[in-house]
Backbone bond lengths (Angstrom), bond angles and torsions (degrees), N, CA, C in turn:
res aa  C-N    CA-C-N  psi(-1)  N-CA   C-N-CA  omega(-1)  CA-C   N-CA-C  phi
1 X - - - 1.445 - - 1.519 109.03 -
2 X 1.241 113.03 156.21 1.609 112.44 -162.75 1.582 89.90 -122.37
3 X 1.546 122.41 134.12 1.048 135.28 172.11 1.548 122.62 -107.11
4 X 1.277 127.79 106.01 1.486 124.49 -160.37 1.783 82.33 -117.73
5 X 1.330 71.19 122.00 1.688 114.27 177.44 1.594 104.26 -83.78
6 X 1.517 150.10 115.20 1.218 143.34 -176.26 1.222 107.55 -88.54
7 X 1.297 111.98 124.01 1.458 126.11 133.59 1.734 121.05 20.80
8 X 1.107 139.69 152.78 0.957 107.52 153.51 1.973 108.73 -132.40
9 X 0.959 146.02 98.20 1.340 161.33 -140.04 1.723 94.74 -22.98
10 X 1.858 96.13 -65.02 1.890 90.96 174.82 1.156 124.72 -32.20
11 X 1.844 108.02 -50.42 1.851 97.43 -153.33 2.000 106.20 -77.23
12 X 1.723 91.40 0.95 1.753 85.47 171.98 1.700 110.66 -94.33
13 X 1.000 98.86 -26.11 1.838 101.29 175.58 1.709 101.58 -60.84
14 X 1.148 106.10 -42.67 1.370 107.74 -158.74 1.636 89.01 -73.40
15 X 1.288 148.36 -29.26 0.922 151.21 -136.98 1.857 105.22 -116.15
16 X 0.987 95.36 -56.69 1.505 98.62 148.86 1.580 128.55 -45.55
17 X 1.263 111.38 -54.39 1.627 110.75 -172.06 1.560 97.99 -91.28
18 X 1.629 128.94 2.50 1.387 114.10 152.78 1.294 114.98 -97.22
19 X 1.435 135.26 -13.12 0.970 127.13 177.79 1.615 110.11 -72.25
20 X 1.757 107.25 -45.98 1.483 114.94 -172.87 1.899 96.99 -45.82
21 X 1.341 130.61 -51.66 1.526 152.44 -156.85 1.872 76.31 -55.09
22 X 1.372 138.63 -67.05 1.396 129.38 177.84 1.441 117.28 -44.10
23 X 1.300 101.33 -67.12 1.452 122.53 -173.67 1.671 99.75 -47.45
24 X 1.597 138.66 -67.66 0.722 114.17 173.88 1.466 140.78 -43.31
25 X 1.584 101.06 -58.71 1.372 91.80 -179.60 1.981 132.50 -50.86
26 X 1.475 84.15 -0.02 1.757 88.25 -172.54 1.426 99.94 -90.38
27 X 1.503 112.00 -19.93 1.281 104.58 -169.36 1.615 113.78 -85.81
28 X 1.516 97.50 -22.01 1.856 115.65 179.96 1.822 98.31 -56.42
29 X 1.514 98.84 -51.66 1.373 93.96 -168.82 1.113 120.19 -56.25
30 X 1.520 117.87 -61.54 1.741 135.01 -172.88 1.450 105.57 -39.18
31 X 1.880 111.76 -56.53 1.403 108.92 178.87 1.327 118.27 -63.99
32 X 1.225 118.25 -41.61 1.783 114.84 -178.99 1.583 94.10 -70.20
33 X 1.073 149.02 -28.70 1.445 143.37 -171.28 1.592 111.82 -81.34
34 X 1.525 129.63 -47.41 1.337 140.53 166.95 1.461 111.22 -56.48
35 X 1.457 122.91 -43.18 1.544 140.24 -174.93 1.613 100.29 -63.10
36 X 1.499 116.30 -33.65 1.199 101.86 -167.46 1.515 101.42 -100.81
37 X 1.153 103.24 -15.49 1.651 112.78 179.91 1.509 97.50 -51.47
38 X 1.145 140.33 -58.62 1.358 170.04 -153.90 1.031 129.60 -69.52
39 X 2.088 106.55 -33.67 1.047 124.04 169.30 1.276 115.33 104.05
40 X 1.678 121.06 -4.78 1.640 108.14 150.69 1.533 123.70 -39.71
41 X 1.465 119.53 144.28 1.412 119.05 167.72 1.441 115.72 -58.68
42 X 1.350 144.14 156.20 1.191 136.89 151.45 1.480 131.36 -30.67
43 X 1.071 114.53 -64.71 1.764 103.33 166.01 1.339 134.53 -23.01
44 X 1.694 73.93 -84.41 2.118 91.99 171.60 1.480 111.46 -45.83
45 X 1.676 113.00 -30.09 1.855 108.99 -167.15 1.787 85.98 -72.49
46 X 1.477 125.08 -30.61 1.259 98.54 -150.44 1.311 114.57 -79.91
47 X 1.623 98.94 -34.63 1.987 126.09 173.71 1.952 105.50 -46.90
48 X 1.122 111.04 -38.50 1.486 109.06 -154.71 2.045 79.51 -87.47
49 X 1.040 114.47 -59.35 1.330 110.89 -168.53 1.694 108.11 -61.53
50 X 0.921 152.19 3.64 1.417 159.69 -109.69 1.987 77.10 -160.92
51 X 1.230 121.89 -66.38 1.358 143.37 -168.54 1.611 91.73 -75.28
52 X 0.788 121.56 -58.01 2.059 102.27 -174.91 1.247 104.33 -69.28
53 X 1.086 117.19 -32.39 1.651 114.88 176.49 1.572 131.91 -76.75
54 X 1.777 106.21 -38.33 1.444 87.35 154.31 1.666 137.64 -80.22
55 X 1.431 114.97 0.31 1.801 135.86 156.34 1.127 113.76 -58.61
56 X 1.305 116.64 -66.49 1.320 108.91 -156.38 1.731 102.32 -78.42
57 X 1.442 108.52 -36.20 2.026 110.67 174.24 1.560 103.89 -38.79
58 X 1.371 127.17 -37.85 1.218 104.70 -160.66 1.709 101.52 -107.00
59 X 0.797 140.61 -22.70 1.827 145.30 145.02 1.014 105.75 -59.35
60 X 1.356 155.19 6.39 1.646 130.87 163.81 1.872 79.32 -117.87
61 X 0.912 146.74 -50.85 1.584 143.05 -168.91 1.938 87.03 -43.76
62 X 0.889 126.45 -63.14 1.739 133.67 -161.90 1.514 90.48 -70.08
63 X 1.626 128.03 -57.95 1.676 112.31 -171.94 1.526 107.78 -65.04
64 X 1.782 134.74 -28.95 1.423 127.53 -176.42 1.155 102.84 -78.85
65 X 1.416 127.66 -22.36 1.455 113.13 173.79 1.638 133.37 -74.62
66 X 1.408 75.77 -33.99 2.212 84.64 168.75 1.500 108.27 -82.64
67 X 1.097 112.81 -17.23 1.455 110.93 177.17 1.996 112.96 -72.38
68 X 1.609 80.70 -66.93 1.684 97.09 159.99 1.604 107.09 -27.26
69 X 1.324 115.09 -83.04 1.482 109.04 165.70 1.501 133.07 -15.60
70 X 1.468 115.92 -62.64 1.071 127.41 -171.34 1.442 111.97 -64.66
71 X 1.358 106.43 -47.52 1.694 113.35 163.51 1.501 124.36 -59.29
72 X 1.254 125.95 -6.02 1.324 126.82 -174.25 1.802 98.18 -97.23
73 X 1.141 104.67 -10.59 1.925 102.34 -172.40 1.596 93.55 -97.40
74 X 1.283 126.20 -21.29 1.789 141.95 -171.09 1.726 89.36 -55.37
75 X 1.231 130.42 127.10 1.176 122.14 152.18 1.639 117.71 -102.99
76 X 1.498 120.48 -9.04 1.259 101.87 153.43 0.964 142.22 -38.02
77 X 1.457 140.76 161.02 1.321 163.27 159.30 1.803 100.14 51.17
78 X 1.268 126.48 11.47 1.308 112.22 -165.61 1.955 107.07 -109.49
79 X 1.471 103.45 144.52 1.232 131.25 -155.88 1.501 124.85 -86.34
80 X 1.780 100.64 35.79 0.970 100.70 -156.80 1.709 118.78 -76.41
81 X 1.288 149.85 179.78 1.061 136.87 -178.56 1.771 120.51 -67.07
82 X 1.158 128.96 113.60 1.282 111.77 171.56 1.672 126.38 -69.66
83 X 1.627 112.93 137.02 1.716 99.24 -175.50 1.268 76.88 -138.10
84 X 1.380 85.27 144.82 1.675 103.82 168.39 2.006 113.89 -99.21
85 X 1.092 113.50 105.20 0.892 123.31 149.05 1.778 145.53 20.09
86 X 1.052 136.51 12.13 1.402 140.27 -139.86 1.548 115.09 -46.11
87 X 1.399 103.69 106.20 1.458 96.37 -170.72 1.619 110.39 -78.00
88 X 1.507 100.91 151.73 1.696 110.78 177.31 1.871 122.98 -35.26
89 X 1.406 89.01 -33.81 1.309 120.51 -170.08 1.795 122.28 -74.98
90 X 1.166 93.24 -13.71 1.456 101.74 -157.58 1.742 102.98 -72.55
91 X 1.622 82.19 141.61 1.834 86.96 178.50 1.531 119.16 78.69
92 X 1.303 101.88 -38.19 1.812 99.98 159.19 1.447 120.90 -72.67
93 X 1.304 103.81 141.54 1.543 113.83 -175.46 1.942 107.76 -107.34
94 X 1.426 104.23 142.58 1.355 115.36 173.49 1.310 106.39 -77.13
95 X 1.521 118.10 150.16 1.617 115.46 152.50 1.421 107.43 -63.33
């Protein structure tokens, strides 16, 4: 018998708004890094990238979390512990 252990809503929030904390900063870089590729001045590259990054941190934190969600009801491919069951029965013998 397969025992699926739930989720618990926090440890995906929490998981979400640490993942976004990665996710952003990759995105701060790329844009301040492409911006300058391009030939924005430093400032403005840093203000505009500073601005996509605090937007999008808080709209992808809310889409990984419903997603997160949605994947926690998925019983595919997931590793959860197998327990077997102890039936009432066990060890007693029928006539």
């Amino acid at each position: 018998m397969f025992v699926h252990a739930p989720t618990a809503r926090s440890r995906s929030l929490i998981k979400a708004v640490t993942w976004r904390m990665v996710g952003s900063v990759d995105t701060f870089v790329l844009s301040f890094v492409i911006q300058l590729i391009f030939g924005m001045d430093l400032h403005k590259s840093a203000k505009v990238a500073i601005s996509i990054a605090a937007v999008e941190t808080i709209t992808k934190i809310i889409l990984y979390y419903f997603h997160e969600r949605a994947w926690a009801r998925v019983p595919w491919g997931r590793a959860d512990k197998v327990l077997e069951a102890a039936s009432p029965h066990e060890g007693k013998t029928h006539p």
